[in-house]
N, C-alpha and C positions, 0 to 999 in steps of 0.2 A: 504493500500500500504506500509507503514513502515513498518509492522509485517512481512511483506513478504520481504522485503529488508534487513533487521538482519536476520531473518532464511537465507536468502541467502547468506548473509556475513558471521554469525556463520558455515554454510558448509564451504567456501571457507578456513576459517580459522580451520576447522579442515582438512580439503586435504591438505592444506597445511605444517600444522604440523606432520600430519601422512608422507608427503612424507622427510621432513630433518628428521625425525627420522630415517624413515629406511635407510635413507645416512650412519649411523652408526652403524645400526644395523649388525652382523654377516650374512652370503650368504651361508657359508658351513656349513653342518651338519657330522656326522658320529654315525653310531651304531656297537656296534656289541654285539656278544654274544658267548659263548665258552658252550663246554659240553666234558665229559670223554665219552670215549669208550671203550669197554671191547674187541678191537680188533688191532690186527698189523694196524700199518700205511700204509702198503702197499693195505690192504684188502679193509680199509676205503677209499682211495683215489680212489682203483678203483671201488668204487659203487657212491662214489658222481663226479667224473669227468666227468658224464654222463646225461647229462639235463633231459632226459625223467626218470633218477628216481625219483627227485623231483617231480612228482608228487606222489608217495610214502609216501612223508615227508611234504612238505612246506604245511603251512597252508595255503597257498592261493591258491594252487590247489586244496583244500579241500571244500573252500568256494562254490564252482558251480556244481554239477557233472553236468549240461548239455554246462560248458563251450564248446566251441569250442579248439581244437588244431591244431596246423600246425609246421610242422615239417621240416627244410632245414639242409641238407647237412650230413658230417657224425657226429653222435653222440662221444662225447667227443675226441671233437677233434678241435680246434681253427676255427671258422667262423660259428660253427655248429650253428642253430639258434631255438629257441625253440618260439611260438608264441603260443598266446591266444584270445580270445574273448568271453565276456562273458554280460549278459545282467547287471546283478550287482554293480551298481555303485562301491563296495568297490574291486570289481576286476578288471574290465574294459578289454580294449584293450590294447596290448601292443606287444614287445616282447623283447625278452633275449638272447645274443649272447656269445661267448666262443670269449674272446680276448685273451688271453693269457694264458698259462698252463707251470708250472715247475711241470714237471713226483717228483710223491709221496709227495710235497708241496703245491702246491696251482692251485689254478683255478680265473681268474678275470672273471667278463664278465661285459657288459655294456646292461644296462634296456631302456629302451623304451617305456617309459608308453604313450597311444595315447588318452584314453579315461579312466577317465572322464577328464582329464588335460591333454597335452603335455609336456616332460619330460623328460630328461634321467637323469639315478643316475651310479654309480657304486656299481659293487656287488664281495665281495669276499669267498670264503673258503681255509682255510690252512688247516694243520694236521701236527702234532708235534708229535715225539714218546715220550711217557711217559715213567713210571715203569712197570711192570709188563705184558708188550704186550699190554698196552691200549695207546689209541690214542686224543690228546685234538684236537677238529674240533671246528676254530674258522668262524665264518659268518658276515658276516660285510656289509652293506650299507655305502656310502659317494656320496654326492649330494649337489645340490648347486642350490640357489634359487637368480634369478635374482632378480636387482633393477628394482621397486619399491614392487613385490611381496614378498619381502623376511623378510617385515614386518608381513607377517603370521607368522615367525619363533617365534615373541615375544609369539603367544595363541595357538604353537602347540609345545606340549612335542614330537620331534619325536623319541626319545631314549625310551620313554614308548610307542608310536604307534607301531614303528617298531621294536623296540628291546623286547614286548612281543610277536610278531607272529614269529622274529628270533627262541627266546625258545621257541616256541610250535615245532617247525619245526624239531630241535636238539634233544628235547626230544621225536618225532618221528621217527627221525633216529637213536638214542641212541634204541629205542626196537626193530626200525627193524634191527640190525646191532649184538646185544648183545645178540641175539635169538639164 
């Protein structure tokens, strides 16, 4: 009965400690990632303003070809909503909407993730005109992780999770765009 009375006390005092830790611990994240394009900013902007090309480009459209897609409203164009489902844990269910757009600058939208977790992050891309008719497209995640979960944030690099499948995606669009 003792041995089992300290293991139950040793848990309580690590729950416990795990939970004032992440009292302190950081809630928000941000990634992003940038690439050149060998194109007008204007050209760029209107191939990525438009949700159903990402699956062109994102690695994570790539991840399933039997996901499921669903599609509302008009394509690039604020409300428009691009949804998924997919059996693969590291895709899941979710969906992705067009909140906001400034014409040849940027595109916001806000995520959805439903499965394997509940979740929403934000998502951006910009386009900046360069030198020589090329275009920098930056893509960016920022999310925020409630207390008491956001002590994953301590055993989870998400600037390397998500900011290598960012560059896969860019250096996807970068060959379909520079073609």
């Amino acid at each position: 009965m003792n041995i089992l009375k300290y293991i139950l006390i040793a848990f309580a005092v690590i729950i416990v400690i795990a939970l004032v830790t992440a009292i302190f611990i950081k809630k928000e994240y941000s990634v992003e990632r940038d690439i050149t394009i060998n194109k007008s900013k204007d050209s760029v902007y209107n191939y990525i303003k438009y949700l159903k090309n990402q699956n062109n480009y994102s690695k994570w459209a790539s991840m399933d070809v039997n996901m499921k897609k669903e599609f509302k409203g008009i394509d690039g164009t604020v409300g428009f909503v691009s949804a998924w489902d997919s059996e693969k844990n590291e895709v899941g269910k979710g969906e992705q909407t067009i909140k906001a757009m400034v014409e040849n600058e940027s595109i916001d939208y806000t995520i959805h993730f439903i499965r394997p977790f509940d979740s929403y992050s934000d998502a951006y891309m910009t386009v900046e005109q360069g030198l020589n008719n090329q275009t920098k497209v930056r893509w960016g995640f920022v999310g925020k992780m409630k207390y008491p979960t956001n002590i994953m944030l301590l055993f989870m690099n998400m600037d390397k999770m998500i900011g290598n499948d960012l560059s896969t995606g860019l250096t996807n669009l970068k060959a379909i765009l520079d073609k």
